[in-house]
N, C-alpha and C positions, 0 to 999 in steps of 0.2 A: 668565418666566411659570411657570419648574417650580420656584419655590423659595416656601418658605411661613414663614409670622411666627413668631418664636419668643414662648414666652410662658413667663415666668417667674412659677415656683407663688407663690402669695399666701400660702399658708402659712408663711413667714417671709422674711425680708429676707435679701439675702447680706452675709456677715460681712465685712467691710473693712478695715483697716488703723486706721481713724480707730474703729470701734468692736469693736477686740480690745480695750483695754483694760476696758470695762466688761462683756463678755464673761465675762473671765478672774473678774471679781467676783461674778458671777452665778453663773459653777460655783464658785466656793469658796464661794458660800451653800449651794448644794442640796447637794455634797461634805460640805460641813460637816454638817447635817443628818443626813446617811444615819452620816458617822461620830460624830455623837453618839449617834443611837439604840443603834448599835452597840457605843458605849462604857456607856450605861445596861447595856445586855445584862450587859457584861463585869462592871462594878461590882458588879454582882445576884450572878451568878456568884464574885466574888471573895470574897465578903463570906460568901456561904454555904460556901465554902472555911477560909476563916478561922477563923472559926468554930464550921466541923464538925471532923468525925474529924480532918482532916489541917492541923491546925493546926500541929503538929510542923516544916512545911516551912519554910525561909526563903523569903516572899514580900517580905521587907522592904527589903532592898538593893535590888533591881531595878527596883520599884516608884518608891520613892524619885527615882532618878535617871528613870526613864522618863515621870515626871511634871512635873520642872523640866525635862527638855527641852523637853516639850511646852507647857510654860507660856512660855517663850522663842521655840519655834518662832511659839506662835499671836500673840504680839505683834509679831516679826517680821514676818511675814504682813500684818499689820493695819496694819502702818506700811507697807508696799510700796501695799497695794490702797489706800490714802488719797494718797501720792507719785505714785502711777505716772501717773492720769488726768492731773496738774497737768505732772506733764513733760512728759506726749508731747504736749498743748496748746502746754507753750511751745518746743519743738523744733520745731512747726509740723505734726502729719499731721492737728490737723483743721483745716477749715478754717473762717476767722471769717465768719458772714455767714449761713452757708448754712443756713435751719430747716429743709427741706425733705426731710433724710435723715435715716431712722430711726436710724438708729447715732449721729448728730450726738447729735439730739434724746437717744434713751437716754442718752449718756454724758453728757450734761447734767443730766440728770434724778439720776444714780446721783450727779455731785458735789454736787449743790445736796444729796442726801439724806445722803451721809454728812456733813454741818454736822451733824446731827443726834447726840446722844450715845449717842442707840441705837444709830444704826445703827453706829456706832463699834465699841461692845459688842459687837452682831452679829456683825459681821467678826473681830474679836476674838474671839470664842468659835467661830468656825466656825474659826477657825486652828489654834486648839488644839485642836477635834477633829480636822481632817486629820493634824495633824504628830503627835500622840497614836498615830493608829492605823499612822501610816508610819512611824513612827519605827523601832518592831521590825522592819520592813521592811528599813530602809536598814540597822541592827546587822547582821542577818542576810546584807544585800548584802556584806559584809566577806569571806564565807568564800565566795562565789560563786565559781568559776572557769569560765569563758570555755570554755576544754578541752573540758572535762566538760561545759559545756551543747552545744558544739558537735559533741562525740559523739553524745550523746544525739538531736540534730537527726537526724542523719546517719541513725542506726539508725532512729527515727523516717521517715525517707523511706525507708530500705531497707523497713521492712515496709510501708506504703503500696504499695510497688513492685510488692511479691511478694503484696498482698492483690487477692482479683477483685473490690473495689468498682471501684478505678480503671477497670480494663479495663474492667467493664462497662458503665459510663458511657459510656467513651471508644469504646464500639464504637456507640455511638447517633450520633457523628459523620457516619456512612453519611446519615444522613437531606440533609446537605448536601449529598452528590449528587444530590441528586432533589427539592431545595428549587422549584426554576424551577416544578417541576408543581404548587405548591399556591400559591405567592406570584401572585397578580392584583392587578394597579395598577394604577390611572390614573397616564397619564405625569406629571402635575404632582404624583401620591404615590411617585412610586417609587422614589424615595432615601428617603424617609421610614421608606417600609414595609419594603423591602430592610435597614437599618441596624435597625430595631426589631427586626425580626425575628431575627436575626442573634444581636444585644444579648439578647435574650429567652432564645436557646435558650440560647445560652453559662452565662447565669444561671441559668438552673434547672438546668442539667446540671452545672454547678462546685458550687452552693449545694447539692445533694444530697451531690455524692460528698465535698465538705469536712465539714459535719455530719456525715454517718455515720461517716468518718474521726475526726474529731475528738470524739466522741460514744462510742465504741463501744472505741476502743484502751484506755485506760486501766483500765477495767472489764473489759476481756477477760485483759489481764495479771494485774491481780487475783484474778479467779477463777479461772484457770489457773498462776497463783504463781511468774509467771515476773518477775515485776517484783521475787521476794526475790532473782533473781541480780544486779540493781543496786543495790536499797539495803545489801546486805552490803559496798558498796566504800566507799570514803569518797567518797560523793554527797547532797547535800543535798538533801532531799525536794523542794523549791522548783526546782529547778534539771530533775529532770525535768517538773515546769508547762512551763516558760521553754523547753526542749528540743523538747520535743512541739508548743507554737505555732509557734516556727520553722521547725521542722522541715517541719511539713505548711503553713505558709505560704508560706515559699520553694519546695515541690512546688506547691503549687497555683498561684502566681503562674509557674510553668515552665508547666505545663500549659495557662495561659492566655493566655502571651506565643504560646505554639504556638496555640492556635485562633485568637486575633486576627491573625495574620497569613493562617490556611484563611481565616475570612470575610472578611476586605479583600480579597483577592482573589477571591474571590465574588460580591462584592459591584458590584467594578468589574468584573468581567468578565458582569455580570447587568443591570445597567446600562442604560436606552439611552443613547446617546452624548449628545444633547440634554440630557435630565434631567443627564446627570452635568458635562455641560460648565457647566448655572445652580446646582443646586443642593451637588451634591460638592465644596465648597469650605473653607475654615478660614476665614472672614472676620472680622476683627478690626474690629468697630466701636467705635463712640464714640458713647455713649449721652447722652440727655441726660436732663433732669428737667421732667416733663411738670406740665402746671396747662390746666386748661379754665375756658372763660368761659362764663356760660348753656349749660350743658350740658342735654343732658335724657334722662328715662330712656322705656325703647321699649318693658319690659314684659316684657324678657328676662332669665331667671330667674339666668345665669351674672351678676355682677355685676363681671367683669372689666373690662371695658371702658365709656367714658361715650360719648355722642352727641352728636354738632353736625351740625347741616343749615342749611339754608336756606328758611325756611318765611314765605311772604309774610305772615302773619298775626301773627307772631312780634316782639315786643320786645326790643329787646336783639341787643346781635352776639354768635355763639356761632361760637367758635373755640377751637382749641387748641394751646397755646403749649410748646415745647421749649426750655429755657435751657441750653446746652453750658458746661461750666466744664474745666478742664486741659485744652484742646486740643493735639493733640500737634503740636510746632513743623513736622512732616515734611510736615502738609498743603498750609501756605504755599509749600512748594518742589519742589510738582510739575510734571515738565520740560511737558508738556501743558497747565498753566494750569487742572486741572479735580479737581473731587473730587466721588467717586459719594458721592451721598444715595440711602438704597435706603430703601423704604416700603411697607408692607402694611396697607391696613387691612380692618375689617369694613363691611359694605352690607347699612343697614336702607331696604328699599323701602316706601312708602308708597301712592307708585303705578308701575304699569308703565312710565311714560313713552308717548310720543308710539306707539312699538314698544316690542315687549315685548327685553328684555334692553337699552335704551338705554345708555348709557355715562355711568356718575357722574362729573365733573372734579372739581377741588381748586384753590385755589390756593398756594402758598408766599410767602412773604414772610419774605427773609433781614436779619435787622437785626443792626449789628455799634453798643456804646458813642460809636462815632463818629456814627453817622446822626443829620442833623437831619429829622426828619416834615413840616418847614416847605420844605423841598425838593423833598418827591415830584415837583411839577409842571414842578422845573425841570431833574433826572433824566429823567423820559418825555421831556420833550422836547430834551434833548442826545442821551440815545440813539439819538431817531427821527432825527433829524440827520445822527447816525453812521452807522446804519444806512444807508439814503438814498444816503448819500456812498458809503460802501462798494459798493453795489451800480452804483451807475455808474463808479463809477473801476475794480472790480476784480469784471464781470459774473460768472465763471464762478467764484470763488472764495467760501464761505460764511467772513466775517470777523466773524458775529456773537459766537461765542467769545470770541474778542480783544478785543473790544470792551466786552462785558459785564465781560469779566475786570481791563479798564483804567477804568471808570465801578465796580467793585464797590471796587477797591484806592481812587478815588478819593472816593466819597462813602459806600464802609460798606453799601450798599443792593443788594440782588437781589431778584429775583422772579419766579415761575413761573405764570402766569396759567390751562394749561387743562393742567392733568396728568393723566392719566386713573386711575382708580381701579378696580381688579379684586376682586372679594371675594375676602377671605383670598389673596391675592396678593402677591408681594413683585415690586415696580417698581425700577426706579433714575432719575434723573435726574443730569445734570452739576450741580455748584456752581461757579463761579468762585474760582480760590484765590486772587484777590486780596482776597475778604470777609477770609481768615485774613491776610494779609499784615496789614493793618487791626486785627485781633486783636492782632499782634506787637508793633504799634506803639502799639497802647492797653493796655500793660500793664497800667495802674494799673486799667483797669476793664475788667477780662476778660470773655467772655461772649459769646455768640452766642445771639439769641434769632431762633428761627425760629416761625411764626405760619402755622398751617393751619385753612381754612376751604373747607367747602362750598358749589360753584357750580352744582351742581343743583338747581333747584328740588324740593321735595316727596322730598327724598332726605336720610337721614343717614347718619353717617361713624362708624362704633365704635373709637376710638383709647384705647391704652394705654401706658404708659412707653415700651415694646422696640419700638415699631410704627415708629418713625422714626430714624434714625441715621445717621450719617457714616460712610462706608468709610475704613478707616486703611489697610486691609490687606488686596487680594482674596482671596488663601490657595490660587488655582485650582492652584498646582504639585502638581506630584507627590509631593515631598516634605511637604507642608504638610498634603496631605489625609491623608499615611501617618502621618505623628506624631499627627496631630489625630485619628486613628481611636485609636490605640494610649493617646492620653489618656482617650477618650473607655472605653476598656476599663480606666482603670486605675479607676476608677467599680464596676468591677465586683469589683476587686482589693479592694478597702477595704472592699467589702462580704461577699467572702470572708473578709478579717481579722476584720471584724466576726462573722461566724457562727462562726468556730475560735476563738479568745477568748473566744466565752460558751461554747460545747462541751466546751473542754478543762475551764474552770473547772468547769461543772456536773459534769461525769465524776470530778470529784476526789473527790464524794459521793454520787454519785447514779449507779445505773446506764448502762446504755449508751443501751435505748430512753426512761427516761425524761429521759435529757439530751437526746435528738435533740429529742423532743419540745417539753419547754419552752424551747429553744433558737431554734427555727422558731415557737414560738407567739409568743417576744415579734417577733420577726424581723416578724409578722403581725401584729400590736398594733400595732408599728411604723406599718406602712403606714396602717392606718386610725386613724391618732392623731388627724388632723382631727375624725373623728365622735366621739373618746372626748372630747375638748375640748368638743365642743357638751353634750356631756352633762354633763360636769364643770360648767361653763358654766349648763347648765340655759337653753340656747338650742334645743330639739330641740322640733317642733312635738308637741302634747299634754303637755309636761312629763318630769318623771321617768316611772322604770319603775311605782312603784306609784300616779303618780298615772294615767299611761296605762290601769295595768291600773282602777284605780275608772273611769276613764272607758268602757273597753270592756263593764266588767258594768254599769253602768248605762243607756251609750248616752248622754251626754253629749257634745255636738260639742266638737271641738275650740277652735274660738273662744268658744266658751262657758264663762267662770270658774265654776271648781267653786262649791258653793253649801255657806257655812262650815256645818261639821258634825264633830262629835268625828272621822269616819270619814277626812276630808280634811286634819283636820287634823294627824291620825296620819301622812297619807301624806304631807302634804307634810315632814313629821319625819324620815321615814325617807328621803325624797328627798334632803333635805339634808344627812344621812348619807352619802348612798351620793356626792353629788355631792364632799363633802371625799374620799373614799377615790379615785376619779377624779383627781381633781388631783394627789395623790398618785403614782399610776399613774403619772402620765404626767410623772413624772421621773424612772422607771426603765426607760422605753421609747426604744430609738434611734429616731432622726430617717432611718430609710433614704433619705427621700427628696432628703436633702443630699447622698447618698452614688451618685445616679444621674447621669450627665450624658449621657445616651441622647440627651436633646433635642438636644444643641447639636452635635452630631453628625447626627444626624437631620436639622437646618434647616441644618447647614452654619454653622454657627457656631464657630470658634476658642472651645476651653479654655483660659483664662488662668491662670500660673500662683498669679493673686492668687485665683481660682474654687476653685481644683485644692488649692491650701493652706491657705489660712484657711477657707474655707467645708465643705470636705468632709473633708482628712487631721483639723484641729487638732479638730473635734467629735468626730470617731472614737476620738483620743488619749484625751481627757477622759473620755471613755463607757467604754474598756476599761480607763485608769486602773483607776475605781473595781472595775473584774472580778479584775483582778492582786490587790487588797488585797482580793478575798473571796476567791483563788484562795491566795491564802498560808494562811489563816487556816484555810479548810478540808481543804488538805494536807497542815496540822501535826495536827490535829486528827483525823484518821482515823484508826483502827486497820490498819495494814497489814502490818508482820510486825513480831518483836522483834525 
């Protein structure tokens, strides 16, 4: 009863194995993009070079080759992104059949599109921007030494050490002692709020002391000219960049391995024993893919979740259906015969019932490839049989388990007729693992389709993808919940990386506060990218900003279309202006919130390493890529001593 539904954000899908590939196409479109503008820039610049005063230089050798590389690199590329999709199909990680995952679906989409000769071109021209602009890059990688940048780290943490941002920060940890006197929970929130909380503070108190750290060093050297006693050695300007990210990333991942271990134990030691016995857990489920029959909507504004009830007046059976595909073979061979189904849904009341707080039921219905529907009648009654039997030959012994679990192996069929349903609560019930033994044996046609529907009358049931699942794995150990916290922290590590990376990059140009600054604001862009999309989008009730502001000096409702007029129609001009420059935005803006996994932690959920890598590390890479190759460009380019 203390454990609660996890809900995964709608704002995008997680990244999978079956849709890295088309992934990978997608940022070498937008990568491409930002390095072609960048290369117009250069062109601009070279040409006015050339042709001015200092035309005297040799630009012409370097140029030369830096250009056939990159003509080579970008058709190389182009032939990868067109091979790659068709391989990892026929090697087998996606799977045939399945339209129902967005990543299926996209990389479908992306092959059918590159037939096309454009997009061919596209690809092709975004190649040879990237490898264009990396290529100086990787020349330059040649005289790198390793040494030297790991000096540089070193020194790097030394002054960190000896600066009082850290300490000061680090003396706000006091506050954990005296957390218990402001944290109030309800027991069924209080792993919740205890872990958020926790996660919260850590975050804001690391994310500070990293930006200013990372924001302020470089610019402090600078204008105190102590950064001429390193570039006089043979050190590569580049290399204190790559010095200084390490440097204070490997500090700040120290310093955060040390407080996630303070708050785990605070946490459990905060704890009540109840709450931490349902929901302090890692549980490794096994999700399935959710489809509703006559659903209907209740008029509630979140559109997460759809509704089935039971409504005498109602046409149609309205149910919701979970189709299980890779089951994992371990379920079929448990020594007990059982496998936890754990369930939460929401409760739309229409009326109070007979008492007020009545008890909503459910029923399940487990169907395996095997099951024939022309059977039911002759299932209920072998069971009732069984049962019967059992209770007289063997009074004081409950052998309906056994039973269910040798009729589920035998005919594919289970079912749970009054299960009760708590709002926003997570239940469990037993499975029979002889359904999965049944699974094993119908290779050819994998699948477990499980079927829920509402047995309250004048009640519906708000159900969503995550609301239902198979238990693979309780996770309740000791160890399981200490790693799973410790992963559940590295969420906040990557989000560290993330702030030192654009910090150090903007410091290579830009002062201290104004690096902190624009560092944190995209950090903050970030977060509310949802809203910037509806606007880009031009989905935001009243329209754009200037059609908004003509509707507030006129006093036009909203659901009211403006009435054509030069004035409107200027604004919707400039709406659609400002809407491309939005779109724009928001492919210079991290995704912070791939980079959180506070929830699953929170609800007691195991971090997978397929979550943990493809969905959070591999975005991160891609995003700070493109900072490294403005981090080079602007460290050559400064004036810093002779």
């Amino acid at each position: 009863m203390f454990a609660t539904t996890l809900v995964i954000d709608q704002g995008h899908e997680p990244l999978s194995w079956a849709g890295l590939p088309a992934t990978v196409q997608n940022w070498l479109l937008v990568a491409g993009a930002f390095a072609g503008f960048g290369l117009t820039i250069w062109f601009i610049a070279f040409a006015i070079r050339w042709f001015g005063p200092a035309r005297g230089r040799d630009h012409n050798r370097p140029t030369v080759a830096w250009l056939a590389g990159s003509v080579f690199g970008g058709v190389l590329l182009a032939v990868i992104a067109v091979a790659l999709p068709r391989l990892w199909t026929r090697v087998g990680w996606t799977r045939p059949g399945t339209t129902t995952a967005a990543s299926s679906n996209q990389l479908q989409d992306m092959m059918r599109s590159l037939g096309d000769t454009k997009s061919l071109l596209l690809l092709s021209l975004a190649g040879f921007a990237v490898v264009a602009v990396t290529l100086p890059i990787l020349r330059n990688a040649i005289r790198l030494r390793w040494r030297r940048i790991w000096a540089l780290a070193r020194l790097s943490m030394k002054e960190a050490i000896r600066s009082k941002i850290l300490w000061a920060f680090s003396f706000l940890l006091l506050v954990f002692l005296f957390g218990s006197w402001f944290i109030t929970a309800e027991p069924a929130q209080q792993v919740k709020t205890y872990v958020e909380t926790v996660y919260a503070v850590m975050t804001l108190l690391l994310l500070l002391t990293a930006g200013l750290l990372a924001a302020l060093s470089l610019p402090s050297d600078i204008r105190r000219q102590t950064i001429h006693t390193i570039l006089t050695k043979p050190v590569e300007r580049f290399e204190i960049v790559v010095g200084r990210f390490i440097g204070y990333t490997l500090l700040m991942g120290a310093v955060l391995a040390v407080m996630t271990l303070f708050s785990l134990v605070y946490v459990w030691r905060g704890v009540d024993p109840d709450a931490k016995k349902e929901s302090l857990r890692a549980r490794v489920p096994v999700f399935g893919e959710l489809e509703t029959v006559g659903s209907r909507s209740v008029g509630r504004e979140w559109g997460y979740r759809k509704y089935i009830g039971l409504m005498p007046m109602a046409r149609g059976d309205q149910k919701a259906v979970w189709r299980f595909y890779d089951i994992p073979a371990s379920l079929a061979n448990r020594p007990d015969h059982k496998v936890r189904l754990e369930y939460g849904f929401d409760i739309f009341r229409l009326t109070k019932g007979r008492v007020e707080g009545e008890p909503v039921f459910a029923s399940f219905q487990f169907e395996t490839p095997r099951w024939d529907e022309h059977k039911l009648t002759e299932y209920k009654a072998k069971r009732d049989r069984e049962y019967e039997k059992a209770r007289r030959q063997h009074p004081r012994e409950d052998l309906r388990s056994e039973i269910d679990n040798r009729l589920a192996e035998e005919y594919g069929y289970f079912e749970i007729a009054d299960a009760e349903v708590v709002d926003f609560h997570t239940l469990a019930r037993d499975v029979p693992s002889g359904l999965f033994k049944d699974l094993q044996a119908a290779a050819d046609q994998p699948g477990l389709k499980v079927t829920v529907r509402c047995t309250t009358p004048d009640q519906f049931l708000g159900v969503a993808q995550p609301d239902l699942y198979l238990l693979q794995r309780d996770g309740s150990d000791n160890l399981s919940v200490a790693w799973n916290f410790y992963k559940g922290a590295m969420g906040i590590g990557l989000l560290l990386t993330l702030v030192i990376g654009v910090a150090v990059t903007c410091s290579t140009y830009l002062n201290g506060v104004i690096s902190f600054l624009l560092t944190f604001s995209l950090i903050g862009a970030g977060l509310i990218a949802p809203f910037i999309q509806e606007l880009a989008e031009r989905r935001s009730a009243g329209g754009g900003p200037m059609e908004s502001l003509l509707r507030l000096s006129t006093g036009s409702p909203i659901s009211k279309p403006l009435d054509k007029s030069p004035t409107s129609q200027a604004a919707t001009f400039v709406d659609a202006g400002f809407s491309e420059v939005m779109k724009a935005l928001l492919y210079m803006l991290p995704r912070v919130k791939r980079l959180s996994l506070t929830d699953y932690v929170a609800r007691g959920f195991d971090i997978s390493t397929e979550k943990l890598l493809l969905d959070s590390c591999l975005p991160l890479i891609g995003y700070l890529f493109l900072w490294i190759v403005i981090a080079y460009y602007l460290i050559r380019s400064r004036e810093i001593a002779a």
